[in-house]
C-alpha positions as CSV (number, residue, x, y, z in Angstrom):
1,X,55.7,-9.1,9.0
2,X,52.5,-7.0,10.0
3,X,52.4,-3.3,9.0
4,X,52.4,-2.2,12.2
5,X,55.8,-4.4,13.2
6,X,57.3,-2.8,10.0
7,X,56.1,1.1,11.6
8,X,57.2,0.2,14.7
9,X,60.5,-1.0,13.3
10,X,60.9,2.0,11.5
11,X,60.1,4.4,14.1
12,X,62.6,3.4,16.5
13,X,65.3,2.8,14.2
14,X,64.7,6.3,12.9
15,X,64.8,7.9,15.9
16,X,67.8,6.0,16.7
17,X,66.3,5.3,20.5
18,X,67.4,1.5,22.0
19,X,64.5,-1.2,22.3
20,X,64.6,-0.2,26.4
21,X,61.7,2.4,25.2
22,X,59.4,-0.2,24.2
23,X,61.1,-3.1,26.7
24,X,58.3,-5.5,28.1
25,X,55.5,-3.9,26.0
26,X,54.4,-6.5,23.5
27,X,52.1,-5.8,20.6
28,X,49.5,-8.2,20.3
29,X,49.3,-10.1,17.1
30,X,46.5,-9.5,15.4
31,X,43.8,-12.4,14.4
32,X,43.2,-14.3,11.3
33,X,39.4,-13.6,9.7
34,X,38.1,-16.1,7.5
35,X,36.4,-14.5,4.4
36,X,33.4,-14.6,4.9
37,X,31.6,-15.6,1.6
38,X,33.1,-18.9,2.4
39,X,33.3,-19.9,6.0
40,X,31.0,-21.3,7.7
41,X,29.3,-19.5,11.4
42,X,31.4,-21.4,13.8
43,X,34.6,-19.9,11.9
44,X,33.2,-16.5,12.1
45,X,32.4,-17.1,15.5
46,X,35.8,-18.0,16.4
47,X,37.0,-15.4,14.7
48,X,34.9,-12.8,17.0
49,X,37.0,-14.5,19.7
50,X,39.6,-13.9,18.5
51,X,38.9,-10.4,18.0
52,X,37.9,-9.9,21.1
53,X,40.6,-11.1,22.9
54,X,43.3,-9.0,20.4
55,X,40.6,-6.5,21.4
56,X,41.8,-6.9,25.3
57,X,45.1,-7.4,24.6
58,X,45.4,-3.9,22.8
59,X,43.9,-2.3,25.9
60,X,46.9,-4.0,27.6
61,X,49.2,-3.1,25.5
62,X,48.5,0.7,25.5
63,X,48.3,0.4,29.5
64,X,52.3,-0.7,29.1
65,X,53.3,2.1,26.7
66,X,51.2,4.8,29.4
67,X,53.0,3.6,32.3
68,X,56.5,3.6,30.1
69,X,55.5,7.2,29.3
70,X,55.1,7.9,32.3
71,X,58.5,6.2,33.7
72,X,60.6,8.7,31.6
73,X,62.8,10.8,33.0
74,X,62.0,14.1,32.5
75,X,65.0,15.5,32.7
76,X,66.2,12.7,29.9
77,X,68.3,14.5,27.1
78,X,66.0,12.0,24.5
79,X,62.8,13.0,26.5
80,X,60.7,13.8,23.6
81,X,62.2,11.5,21.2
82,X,61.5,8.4,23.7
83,X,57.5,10.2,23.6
84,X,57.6,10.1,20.3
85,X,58.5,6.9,19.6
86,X,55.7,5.7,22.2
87,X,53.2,8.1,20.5
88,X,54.1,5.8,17.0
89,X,53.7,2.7,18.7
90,X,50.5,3.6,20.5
91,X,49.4,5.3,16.4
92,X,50.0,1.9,14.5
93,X,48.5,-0.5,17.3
94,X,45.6,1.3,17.4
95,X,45.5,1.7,13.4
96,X,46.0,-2.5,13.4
97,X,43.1,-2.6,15.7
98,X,40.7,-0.7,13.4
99,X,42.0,-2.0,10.5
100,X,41.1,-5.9,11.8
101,X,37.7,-4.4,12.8
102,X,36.9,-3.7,9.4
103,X,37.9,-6.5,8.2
104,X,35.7,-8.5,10.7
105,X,32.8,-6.5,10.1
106,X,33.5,-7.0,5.9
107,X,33.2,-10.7,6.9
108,X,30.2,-10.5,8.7
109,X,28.7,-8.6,6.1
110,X,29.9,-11.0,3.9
111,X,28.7,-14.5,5.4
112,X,25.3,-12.7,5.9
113,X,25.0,-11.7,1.9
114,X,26.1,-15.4,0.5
């Protein structure tokens, strides 16, 4: 289990809030990246892919949680604790996002230093 599935986990089971807040919103899962002092270009290259498309389904992802944002009631006696547990989700996708871009850009760096 990712970091970000066990934030996510935790911020909805401590806010006590039902799954419906993140219902048909579905974090991408994040790519694997070869190390790059040992694979070869084609693997990084696949790898940028990879990252590219986790890249695009972030975007969609934080697309869902804006329109469930938007969707809540306003008048719901939860209201802000339904935001806030969209604020975490949005938070830890977006931290899972940089933290594979660094990690891609380590490899990079990597294959081009061997």
């Amino acid at each position: 289990m990712t970091l970000f599935s066990k934030t996510l986990i935790a911020c909805t089971l401590a806010l006590g809030l039902s799954s419906n807040v993140l219902a048909q919103c579905n974090a991408p899962a994040a790519p694997i990246i070869p190390d790059g002092n040992v694979a070869s270009e084609d693997e990084l290259v696949a790898a940028q892919r990879g990252y590219k498309a986790f890249e695009q389904k972030f975007f969609d992802y934080r697309d869902c949680l804006t329109a469930k944002e938007q969707a809540i009631n306003p008048e719901a006696a939860d209201l802000e604790e339904q935001k806030a547990v969209i604020s975490a989700a949005d938070n830890a996708a977006f931290d899972e996002l940089n933290r594979v871009a660094n990690e891609f850009n380590s490899a990079v760096k990597a294959f081009k230093n061997k």
